[in-house]
C-alpha positions as CSV (number, residue, x, y, z in Angstrom):
1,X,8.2,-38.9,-46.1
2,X,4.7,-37.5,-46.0
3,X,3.3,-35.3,-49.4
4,X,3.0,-32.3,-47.0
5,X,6.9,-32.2,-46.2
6,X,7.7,-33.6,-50.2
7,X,6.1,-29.8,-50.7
8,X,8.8,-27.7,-49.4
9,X,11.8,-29.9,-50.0
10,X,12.9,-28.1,-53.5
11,X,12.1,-24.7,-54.2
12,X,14.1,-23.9,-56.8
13,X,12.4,-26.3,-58.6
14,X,9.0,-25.6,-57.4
15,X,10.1,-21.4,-58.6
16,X,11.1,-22.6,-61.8
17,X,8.1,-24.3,-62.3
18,X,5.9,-21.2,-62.1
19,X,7.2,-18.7,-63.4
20,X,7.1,-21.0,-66.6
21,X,3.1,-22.0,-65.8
22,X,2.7,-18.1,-65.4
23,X,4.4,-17.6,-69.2
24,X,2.3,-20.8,-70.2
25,X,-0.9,-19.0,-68.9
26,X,-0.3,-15.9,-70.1
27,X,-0.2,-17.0,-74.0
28,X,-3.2,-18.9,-73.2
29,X,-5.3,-15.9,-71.9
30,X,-3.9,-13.7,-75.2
31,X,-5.3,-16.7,-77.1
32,X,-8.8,-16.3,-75.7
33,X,-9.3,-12.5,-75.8
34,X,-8.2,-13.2,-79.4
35,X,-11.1,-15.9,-80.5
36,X,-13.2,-14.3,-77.9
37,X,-13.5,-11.2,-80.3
38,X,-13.7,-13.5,-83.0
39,X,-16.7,-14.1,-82.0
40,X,-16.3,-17.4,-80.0
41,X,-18.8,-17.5,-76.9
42,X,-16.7,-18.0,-73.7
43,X,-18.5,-20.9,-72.3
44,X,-17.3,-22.4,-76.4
45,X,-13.6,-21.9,-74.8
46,X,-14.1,-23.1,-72.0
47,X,-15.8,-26.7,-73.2
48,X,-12.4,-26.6,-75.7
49,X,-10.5,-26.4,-72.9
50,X,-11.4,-29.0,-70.8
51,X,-12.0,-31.3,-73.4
52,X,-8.6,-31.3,-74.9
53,X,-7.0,-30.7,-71.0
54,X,-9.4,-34.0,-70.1
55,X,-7.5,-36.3,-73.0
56,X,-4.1,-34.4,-72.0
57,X,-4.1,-35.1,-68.3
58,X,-5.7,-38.5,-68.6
59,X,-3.1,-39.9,-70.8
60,X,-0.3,-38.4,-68.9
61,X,-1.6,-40.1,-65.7
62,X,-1.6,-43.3,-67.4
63,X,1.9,-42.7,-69.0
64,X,2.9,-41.6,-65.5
65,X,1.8,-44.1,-63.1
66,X,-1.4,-46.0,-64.9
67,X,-4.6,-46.3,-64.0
68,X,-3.8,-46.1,-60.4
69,X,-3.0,-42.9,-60.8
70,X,-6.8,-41.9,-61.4
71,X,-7.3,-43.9,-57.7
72,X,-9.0,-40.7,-55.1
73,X,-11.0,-41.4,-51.8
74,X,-11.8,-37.7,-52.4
75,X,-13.9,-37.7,-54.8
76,X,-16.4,-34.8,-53.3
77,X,-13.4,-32.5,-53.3
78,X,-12.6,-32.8,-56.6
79,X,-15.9,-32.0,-57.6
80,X,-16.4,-29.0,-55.3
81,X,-12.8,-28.4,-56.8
82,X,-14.7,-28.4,-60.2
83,X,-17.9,-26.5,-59.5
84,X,-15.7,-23.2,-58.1
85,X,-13.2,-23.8,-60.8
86,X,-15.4,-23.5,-63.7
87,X,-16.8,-20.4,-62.6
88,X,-13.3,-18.9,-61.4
89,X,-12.3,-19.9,-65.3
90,X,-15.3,-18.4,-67.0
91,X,-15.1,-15.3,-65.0
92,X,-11.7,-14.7,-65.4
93,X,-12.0,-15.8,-69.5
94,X,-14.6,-13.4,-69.8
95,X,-13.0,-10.6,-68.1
96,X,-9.9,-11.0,-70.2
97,X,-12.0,-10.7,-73.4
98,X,-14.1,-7.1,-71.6
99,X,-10.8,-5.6,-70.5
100,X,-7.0,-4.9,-71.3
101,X,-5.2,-7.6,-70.4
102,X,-2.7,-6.0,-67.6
103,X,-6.0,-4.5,-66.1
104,X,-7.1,-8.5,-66.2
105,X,-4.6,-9.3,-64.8
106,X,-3.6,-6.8,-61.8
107,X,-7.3,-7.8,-60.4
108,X,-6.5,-11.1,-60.2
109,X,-3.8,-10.7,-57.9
110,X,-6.9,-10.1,-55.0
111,X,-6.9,-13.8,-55.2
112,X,-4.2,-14.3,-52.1
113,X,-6.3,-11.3,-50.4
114,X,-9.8,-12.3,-50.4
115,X,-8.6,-15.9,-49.8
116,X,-7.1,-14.2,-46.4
117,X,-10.9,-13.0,-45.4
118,X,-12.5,-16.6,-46.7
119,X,-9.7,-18.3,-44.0
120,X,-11.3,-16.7,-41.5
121,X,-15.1,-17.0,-42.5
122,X,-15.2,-20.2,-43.2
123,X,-12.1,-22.3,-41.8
124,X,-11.8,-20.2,-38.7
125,X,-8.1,-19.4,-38.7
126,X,-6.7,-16.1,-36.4
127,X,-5.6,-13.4,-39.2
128,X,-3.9,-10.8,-36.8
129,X,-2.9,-7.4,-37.1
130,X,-0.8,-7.0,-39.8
131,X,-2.3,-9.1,-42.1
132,X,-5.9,-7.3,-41.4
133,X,-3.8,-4.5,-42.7
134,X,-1.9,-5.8,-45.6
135,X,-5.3,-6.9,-47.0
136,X,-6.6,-3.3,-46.3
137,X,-4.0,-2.1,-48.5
138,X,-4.3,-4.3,-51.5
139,X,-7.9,-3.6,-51.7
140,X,-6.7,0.3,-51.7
141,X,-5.1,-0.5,-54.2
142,X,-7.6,-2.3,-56.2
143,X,-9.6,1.0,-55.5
144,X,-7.0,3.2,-57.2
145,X,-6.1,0.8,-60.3
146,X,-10.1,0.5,-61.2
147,X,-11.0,3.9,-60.2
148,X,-14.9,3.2,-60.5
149,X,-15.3,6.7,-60.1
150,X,-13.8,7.3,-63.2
151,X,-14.7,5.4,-67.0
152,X,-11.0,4.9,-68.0
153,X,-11.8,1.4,-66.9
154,X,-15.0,-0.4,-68.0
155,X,-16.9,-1.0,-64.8
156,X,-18.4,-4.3,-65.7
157,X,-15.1,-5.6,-66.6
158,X,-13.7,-5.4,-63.4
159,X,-16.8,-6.7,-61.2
160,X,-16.8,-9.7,-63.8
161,X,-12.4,-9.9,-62.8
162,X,-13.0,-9.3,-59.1
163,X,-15.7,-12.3,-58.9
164,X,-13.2,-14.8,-60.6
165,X,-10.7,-13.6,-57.8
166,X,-13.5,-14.5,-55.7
167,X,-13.8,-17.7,-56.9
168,X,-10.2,-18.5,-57.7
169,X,-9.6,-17.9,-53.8
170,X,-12.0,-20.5,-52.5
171,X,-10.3,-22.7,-55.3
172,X,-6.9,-22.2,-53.8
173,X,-7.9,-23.0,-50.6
174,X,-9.7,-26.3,-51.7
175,X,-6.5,-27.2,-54.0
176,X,-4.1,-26.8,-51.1
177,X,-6.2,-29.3,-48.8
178,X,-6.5,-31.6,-51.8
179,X,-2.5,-31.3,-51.9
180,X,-1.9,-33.0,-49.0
181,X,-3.0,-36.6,-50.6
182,X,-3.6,-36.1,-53.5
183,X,-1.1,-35.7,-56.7
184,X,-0.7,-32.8,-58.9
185,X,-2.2,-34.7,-62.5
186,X,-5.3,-36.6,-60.3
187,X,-6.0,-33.1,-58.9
188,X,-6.1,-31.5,-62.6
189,X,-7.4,-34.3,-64.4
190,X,-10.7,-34.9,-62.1
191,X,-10.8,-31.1,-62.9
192,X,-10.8,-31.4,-65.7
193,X,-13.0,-34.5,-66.4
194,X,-15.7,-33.4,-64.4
195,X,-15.9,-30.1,-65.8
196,X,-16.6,-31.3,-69.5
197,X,-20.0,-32.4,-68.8
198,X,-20.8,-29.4,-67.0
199,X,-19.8,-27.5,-69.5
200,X,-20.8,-29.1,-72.1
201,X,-24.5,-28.8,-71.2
202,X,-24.2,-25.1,-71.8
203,X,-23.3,-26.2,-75.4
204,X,-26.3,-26.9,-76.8
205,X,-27.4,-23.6,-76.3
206,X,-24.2,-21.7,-77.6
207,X,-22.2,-24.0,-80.1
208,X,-21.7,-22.6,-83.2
209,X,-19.3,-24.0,-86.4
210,X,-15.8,-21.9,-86.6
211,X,-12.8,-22.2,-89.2
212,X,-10.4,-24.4,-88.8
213,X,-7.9,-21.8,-87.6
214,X,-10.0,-21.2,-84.5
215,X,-10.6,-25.0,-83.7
216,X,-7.0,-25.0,-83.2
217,X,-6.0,-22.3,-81.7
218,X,-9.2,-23.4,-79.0
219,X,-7.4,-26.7,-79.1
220,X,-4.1,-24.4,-78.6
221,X,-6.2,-22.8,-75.5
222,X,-7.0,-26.3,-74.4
223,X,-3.0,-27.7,-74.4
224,X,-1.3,-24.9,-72.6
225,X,-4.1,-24.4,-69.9
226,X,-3.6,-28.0,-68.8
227,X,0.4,-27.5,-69.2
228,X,-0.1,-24.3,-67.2
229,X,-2.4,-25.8,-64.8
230,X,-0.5,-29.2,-64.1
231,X,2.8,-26.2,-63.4
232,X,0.9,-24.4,-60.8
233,X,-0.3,-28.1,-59.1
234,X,3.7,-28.9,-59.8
235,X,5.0,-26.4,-58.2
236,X,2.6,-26.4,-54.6
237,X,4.0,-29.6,-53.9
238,X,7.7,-28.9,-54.3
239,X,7.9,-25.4,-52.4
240,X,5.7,-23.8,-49.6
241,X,2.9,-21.4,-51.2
242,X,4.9,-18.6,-49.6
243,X,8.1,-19.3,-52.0
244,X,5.8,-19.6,-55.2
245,X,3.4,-17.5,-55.0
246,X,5.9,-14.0,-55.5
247,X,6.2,-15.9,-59.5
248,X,2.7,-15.7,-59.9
249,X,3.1,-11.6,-60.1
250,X,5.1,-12.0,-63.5
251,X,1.9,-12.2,-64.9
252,X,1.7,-8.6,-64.8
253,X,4.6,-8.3,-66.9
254,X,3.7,-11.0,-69.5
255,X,0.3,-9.3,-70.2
256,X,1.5,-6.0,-70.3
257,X,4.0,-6.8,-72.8
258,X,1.6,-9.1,-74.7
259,X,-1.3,-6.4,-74.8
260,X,1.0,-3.9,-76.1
261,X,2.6,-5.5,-78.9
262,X,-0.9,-7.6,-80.0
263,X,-3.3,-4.9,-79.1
264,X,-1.6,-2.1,-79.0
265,X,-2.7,-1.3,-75.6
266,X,-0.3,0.2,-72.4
267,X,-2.0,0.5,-69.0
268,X,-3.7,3.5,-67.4
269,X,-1.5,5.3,-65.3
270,X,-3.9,4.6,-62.2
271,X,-3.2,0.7,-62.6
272,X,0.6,1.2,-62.1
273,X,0.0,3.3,-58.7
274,X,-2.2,0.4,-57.7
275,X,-0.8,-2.5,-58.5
276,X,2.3,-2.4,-56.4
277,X,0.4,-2.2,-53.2
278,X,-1.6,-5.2,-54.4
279,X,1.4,-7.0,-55.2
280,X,3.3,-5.8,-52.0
281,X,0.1,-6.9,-49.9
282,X,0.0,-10.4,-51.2
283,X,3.7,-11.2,-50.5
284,X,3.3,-9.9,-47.6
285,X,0.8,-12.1,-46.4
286,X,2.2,-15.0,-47.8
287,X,5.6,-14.0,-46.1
288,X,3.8,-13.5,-43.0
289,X,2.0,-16.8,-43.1
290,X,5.0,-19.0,-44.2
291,X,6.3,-17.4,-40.4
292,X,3.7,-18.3,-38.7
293,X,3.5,-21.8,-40.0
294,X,7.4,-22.3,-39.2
295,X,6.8,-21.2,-35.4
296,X,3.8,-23.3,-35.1
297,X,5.8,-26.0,-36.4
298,X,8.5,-25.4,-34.1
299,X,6.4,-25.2,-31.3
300,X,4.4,-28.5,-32.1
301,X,8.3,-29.8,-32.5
302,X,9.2,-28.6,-28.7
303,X,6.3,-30.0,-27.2
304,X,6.3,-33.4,-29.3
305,X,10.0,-33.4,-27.7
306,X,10.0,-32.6,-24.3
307,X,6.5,-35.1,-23.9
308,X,9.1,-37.2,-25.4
309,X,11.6,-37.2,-22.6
């Protein structure tokens, strides 16, 4: 059985999965807009959380399947893996520290959309009608949650969200090719691994000492982003993206409910008007391309039979 089919062979699992990676996520971003106005620098967090998330995935690879689970023949696209996932991170750390968490969040679901637009830029794949339009809607809808003609919403905030969307998309399309051989832990760990260095070069210029209490709760960051990240990995490899991805909007939920009772802090009215059709959008296009990738298999199916007979 190739990895590819292994991916859609249990999706109750694969749904379980990620709605708890969501939960997992969602405590991790409350946990960096708290230390982050503490005072800690984001790119501080971030070195945190792939250092801990390094030691994590590493020795759960080697309780898993040993050291030949670390084995890749990709090693390139782990590191171009790496390089758009640290900025996607820091973006999307940073915005969560600028701006209300559910505001955070709801521009994060233009991940499925702009990764629609980078399919055809730069892998050359037919987007037809209806999905032209679903991704005209959800960025309608981006319009009315921001509102940058109004100042409800800090404007900075949500350019700093909508370029970790950016990132994030051309992340998910990397992580879904690097699916098809690779394992869920190599693809986090080398992640991971590589991105400590990276990261911590930016260290020497903003390290400062902290309390104990914020070592661990970075080191609290560190643990549930790789449990949350190793979920999402999980989960693309026991059901199609198309059956998944609908969990990933729970997020919205999570952070509402964690702004308001931490922070105090209920979403504008205009980010409930738009986030449904930025929600509906994304389903929609992952609905849409789950049916197209069933007829082309069906197709490919026909014609591998009939040159068969």
């Amino acid at each position: 059985m190739t990895h590819s089919n292994v991916s859609q062979d249990r999706p109750v699992a694969g749904l379980a999965i990620r709605l708890f990676a969501i939960a997992v996520l969602s405590s991790m971003f409350a946990l960096v807009k708290y230390v982050g106005e503490q005072g800690v620098h984001v790119i501080e967090i971030l070195f945190y959380r792939y250092l801990f998330g390094a030691v994590l995935t590493g020795g759960w690879t080697i309780y898993r399947q040993g050291f030949d689970g670390f084995h890749t023949k990709r090693f390139g696209g782990h590191a171009l893996r790496a390089a758009f996932g640290i900025v996607a991170m820091g973006m999307n750390f940073w915005a969560v520290i600028i701006l209300q968490m559910a505001e955070a969040a709801t521009i994060g679901f233009t991940v499925p959309l702009i990764a629609t637009v980078f399919s055809v830029i730069f892998l050359s794949e037919f987007v037809g009608i209806r999905r032209w339009a679903a991704v005209s809607i959800g960025f309608l809808g981006i319009l009315i949650a921001i509102q940058p003609w109004q100042t409800s919403m800090p404007l900075f905030g949500a350019c700093v969200a909508l370029a970790g969307a950016t990132f994030g998309a051309v992340t998910m399309i990397i992580i879904r090719r690097l699916g098809t051989t690779e394992t869920s832990t190599s693809i986090v760990f080398y992640y991971t691994i590589l991105a400590v260095p990276i990261v911590g070069i930016g260290m020497f210029w903003v390290a400062q000492p902290h309390s104990w209490d914020i070592i661990g709760l970075l080191l609290l960051i560190g643990f549930l982003g790789t449990i949350g990240q190793l979920g999402l990995s999980e989960s693309l490899r026991l059901a199609n993206v198309a059956v998944v991805m609908p969990m990933d909007y729970s997020n919205l939920i999570f952070a509402t409910a964690i702004g308001f009772v931490f922070w105090q802090q209920l979403p504008q009215a205009s980010l409930w008007l738009g986030a449904p059709l930025i929600i509906g959008s994304g389903i929609y296009i992952a609905l849409r391309e789950r049916k197209l990738a069933k007829t082309k298999t069906l197709s490919q199916d026909k014609g591998e039979a009939k040159n068969a007979s």
